[in-house]
C-alpha positions as CSV (number, residue, x, y, z in Angstrom):
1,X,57.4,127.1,49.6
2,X,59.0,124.1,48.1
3,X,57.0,122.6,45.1
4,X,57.7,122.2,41.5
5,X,54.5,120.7,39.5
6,X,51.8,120.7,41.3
7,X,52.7,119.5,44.5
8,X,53.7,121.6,46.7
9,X,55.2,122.3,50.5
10,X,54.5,125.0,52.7
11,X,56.5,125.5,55.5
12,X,55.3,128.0,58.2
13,X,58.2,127.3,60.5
14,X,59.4,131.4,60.3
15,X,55.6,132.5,60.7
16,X,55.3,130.5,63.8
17,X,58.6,131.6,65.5
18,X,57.5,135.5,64.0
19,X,53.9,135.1,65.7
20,X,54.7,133.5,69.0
21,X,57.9,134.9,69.6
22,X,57.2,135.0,73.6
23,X,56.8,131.5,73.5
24,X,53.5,131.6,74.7
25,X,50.2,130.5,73.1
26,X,47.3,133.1,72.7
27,X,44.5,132.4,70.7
28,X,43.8,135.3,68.9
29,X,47.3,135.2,67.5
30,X,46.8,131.6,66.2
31,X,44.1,133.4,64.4
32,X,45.8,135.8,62.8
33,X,48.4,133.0,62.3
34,X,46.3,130.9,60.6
35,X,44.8,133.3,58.1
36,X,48.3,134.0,56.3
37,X,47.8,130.4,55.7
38,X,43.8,130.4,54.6
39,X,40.8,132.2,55.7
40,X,39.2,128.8,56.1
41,X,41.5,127.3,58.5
42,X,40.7,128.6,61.7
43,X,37.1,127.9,62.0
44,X,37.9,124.6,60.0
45,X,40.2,123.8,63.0
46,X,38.2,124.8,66.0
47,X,35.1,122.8,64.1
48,X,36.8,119.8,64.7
49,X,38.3,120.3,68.3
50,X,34.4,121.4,69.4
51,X,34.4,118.2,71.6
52,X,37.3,118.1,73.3
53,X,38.7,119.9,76.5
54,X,40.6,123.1,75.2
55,X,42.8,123.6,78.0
56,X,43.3,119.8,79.3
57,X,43.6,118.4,76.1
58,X,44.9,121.3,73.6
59,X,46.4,124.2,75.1
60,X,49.6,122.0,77.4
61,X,50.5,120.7,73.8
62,X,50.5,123.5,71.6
63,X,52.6,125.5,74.8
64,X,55.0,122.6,75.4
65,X,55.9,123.0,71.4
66,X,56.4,126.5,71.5
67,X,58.6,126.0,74.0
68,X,60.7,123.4,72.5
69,X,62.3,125.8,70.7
70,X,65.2,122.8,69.0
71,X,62.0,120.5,68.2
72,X,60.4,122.7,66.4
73,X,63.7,123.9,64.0
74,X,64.1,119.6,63.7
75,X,60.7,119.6,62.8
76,X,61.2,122.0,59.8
77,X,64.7,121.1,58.7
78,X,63.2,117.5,58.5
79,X,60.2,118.6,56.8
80,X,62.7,120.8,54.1
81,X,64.8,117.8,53.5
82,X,62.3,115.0,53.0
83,X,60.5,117.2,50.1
84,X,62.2,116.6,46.9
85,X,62.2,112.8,47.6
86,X,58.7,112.5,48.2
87,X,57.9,113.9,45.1
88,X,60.9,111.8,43.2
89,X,59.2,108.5,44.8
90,X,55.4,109.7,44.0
91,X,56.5,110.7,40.7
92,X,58.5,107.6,39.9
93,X,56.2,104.9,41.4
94,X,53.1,106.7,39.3
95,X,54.1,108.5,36.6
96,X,51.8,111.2,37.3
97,X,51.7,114.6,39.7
98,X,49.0,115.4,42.6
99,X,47.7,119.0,42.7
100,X,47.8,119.3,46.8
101,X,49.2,121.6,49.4
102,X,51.3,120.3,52.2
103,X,51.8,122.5,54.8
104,X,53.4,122.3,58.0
105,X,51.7,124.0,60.4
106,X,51.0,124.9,64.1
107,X,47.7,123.9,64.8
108,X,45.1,123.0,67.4
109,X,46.3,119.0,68.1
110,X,44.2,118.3,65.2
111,X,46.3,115.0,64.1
112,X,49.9,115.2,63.3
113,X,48.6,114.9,59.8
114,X,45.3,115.3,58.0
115,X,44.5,114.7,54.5
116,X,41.7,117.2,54.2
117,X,41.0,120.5,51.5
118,X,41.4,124.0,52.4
119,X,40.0,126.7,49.2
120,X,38.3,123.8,47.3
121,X,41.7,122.3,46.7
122,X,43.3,118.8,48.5
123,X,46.2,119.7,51.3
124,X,47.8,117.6,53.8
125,X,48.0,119.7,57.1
126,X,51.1,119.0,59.4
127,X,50.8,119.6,63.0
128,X,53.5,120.9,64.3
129,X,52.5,120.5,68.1
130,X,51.3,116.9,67.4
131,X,54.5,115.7,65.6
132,X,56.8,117.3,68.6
133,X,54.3,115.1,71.1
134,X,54.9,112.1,69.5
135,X,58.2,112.7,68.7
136,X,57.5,112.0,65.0
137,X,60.8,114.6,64.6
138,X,63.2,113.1,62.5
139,X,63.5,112.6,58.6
140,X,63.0,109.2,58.2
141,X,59.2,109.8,60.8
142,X,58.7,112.6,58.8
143,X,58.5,110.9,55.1
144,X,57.0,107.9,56.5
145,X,54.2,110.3,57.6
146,X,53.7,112.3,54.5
147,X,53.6,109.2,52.4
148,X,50.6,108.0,54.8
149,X,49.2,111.5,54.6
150,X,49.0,111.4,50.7
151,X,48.2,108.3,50.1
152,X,44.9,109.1,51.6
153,X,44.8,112.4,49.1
154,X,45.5,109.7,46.8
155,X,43.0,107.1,47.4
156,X,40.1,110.2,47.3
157,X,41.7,111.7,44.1
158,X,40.5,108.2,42.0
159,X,37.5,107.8,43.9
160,X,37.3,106.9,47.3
161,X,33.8,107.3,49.0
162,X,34.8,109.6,51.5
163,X,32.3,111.6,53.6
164,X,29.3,109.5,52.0
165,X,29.0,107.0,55.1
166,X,25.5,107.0,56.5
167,X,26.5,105.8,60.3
168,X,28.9,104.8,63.2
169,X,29.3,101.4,61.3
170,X,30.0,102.3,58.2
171,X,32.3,105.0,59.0
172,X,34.4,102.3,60.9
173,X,35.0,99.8,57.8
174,X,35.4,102.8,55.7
175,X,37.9,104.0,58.3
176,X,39.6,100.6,58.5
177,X,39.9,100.4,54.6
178,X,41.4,104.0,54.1
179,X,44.0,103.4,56.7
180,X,45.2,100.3,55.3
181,X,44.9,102.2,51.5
182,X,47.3,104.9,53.4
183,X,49.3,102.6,55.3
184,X,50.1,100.6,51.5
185,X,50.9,103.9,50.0
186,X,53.6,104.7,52.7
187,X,54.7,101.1,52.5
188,X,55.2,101.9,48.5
189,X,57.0,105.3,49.1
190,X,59.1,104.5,51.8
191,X,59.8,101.1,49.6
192,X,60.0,98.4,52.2
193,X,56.4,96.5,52.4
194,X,56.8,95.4,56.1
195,X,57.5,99.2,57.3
196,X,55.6,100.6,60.0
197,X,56.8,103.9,61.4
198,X,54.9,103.4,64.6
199,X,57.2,100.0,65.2
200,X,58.4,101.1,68.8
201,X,59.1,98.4,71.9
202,X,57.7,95.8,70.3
203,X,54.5,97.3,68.8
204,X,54.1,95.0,65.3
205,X,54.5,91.7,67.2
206,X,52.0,92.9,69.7
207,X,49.6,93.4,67.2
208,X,50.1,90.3,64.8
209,X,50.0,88.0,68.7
210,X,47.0,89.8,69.5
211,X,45.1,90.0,65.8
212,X,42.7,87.7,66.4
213,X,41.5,89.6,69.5
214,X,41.9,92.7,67.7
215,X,39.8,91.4,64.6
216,X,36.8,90.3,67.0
217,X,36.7,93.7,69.0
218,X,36.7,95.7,65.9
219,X,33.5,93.6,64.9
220,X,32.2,94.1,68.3
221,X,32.6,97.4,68.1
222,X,30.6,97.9,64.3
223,X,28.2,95.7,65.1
224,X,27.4,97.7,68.4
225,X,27.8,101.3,66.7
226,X,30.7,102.3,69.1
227,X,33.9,104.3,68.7
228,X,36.9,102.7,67.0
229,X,39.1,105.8,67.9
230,X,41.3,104.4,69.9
231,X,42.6,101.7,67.1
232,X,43.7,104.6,64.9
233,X,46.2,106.6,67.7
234,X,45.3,109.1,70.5
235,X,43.6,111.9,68.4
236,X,41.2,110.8,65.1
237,X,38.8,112.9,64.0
């Protein structure tokens, strides 16, 4: 554990390599796994997979990151190094410490981070498999994704509305404001206001030829009460 003050980071990298040292994935393991890191975790996890394909969806990911033996150690040493700076930048920016937990973490492809609480108390939760699939590996991915992750812990710290939405709708412009809340915060950490980590073959000019396009579906999409998954990356909850 790295963490002076209140926040802290948890690194389960040795755990991972100790449980799984075959390389393969067995889920009975994971659950023994996960509770060194909370009791709550592993039904918290498998909650919010329920609606998805276990083995077409989960269990290729989670294998192909156990077997990627040099991702996973880049993963950690990335995770390791980018810890004291985070908490310089937070610090320094707001002149004030966050009580939270962030853990890096083999889980169940539940996001390669999510802001969530664990034991009644605010954690980011960093997974492992996800990160190695999107290749989110390196030092500079790995801040940049932190940042994002607690600047949502941040945003529900002075009093964002989280979990009170009544319906599809209102989820979705709640959705749309927290991301951009996050997506600020990183901006502010990572201290360059036109950064986007996810800026790969041409992704930011994409989005600012197609905005208008992209404002009207989102509309569509509220007014109609459908899914807005899809403009928030391959795996939401």
């Amino acid at each position: 554990m790295v963490g002076v003050g209140l926040m802290n980071f948890i690194d389960t990298y040795d755990e991972i390599l100790s449980y799984f040292s075959s390389k393969e994935f067995n889920i009975s393991l994971w659950e023994n796994y996960s509770n060194v890191i909370s009791k709550e975790l592993s039904n918290k996890v498998k909650r919010d997979i329920k609606d998805y394909n276990y083995r077409k969806d989960i269990l290729p990911v989670v294998e192909t990151a156990l077997k990627s033996r040099e991702k996973l150690k880049q993963v950690h040493e990335s995770f390791i190094a980018v810890s004291d700076n985070i908490k310089y930048k937070f610090n320094e920016l707001f002149e004030e410490d966050l009580d939270l937990d962030i853990i890096l973490y083999l889980g169940l492809c539940n996001g390669a981070g999510w802001a969530t609480s664990l034991d009644n108390k605010n954690v980011v939760l960093l997974g492992i498999e996800k990160i190695i699939e999107l290749d989110w590996c390196n030092e500079e991915d790995m801040f940049a994704l932190i940042a994002h992750e607690i600047g949502h812990i941040w945003h529900k710290t002075k009093g964002g509305c989280f979990g009170k939405q009544k319906n599809i709708s209102e989820k979705a412009l709640f959705q749309l404001y927290s991301e951009g809340v996050a997506m600020l915060f990183e901006q502010l950490l990572c201290g360059d206001e036109n950064y986007y980590h996810q800026n790969q073959e041409g992704w930011i000019d994409w989005c600012e030829n197609n905005l208008i396009e992209l404002k009207r579906e989102y509309l569509i999409r509220i007014t109609n009460s459908e899914s807005v998954q899809d403009f928030f990356g391959d795996w939401n909850s």
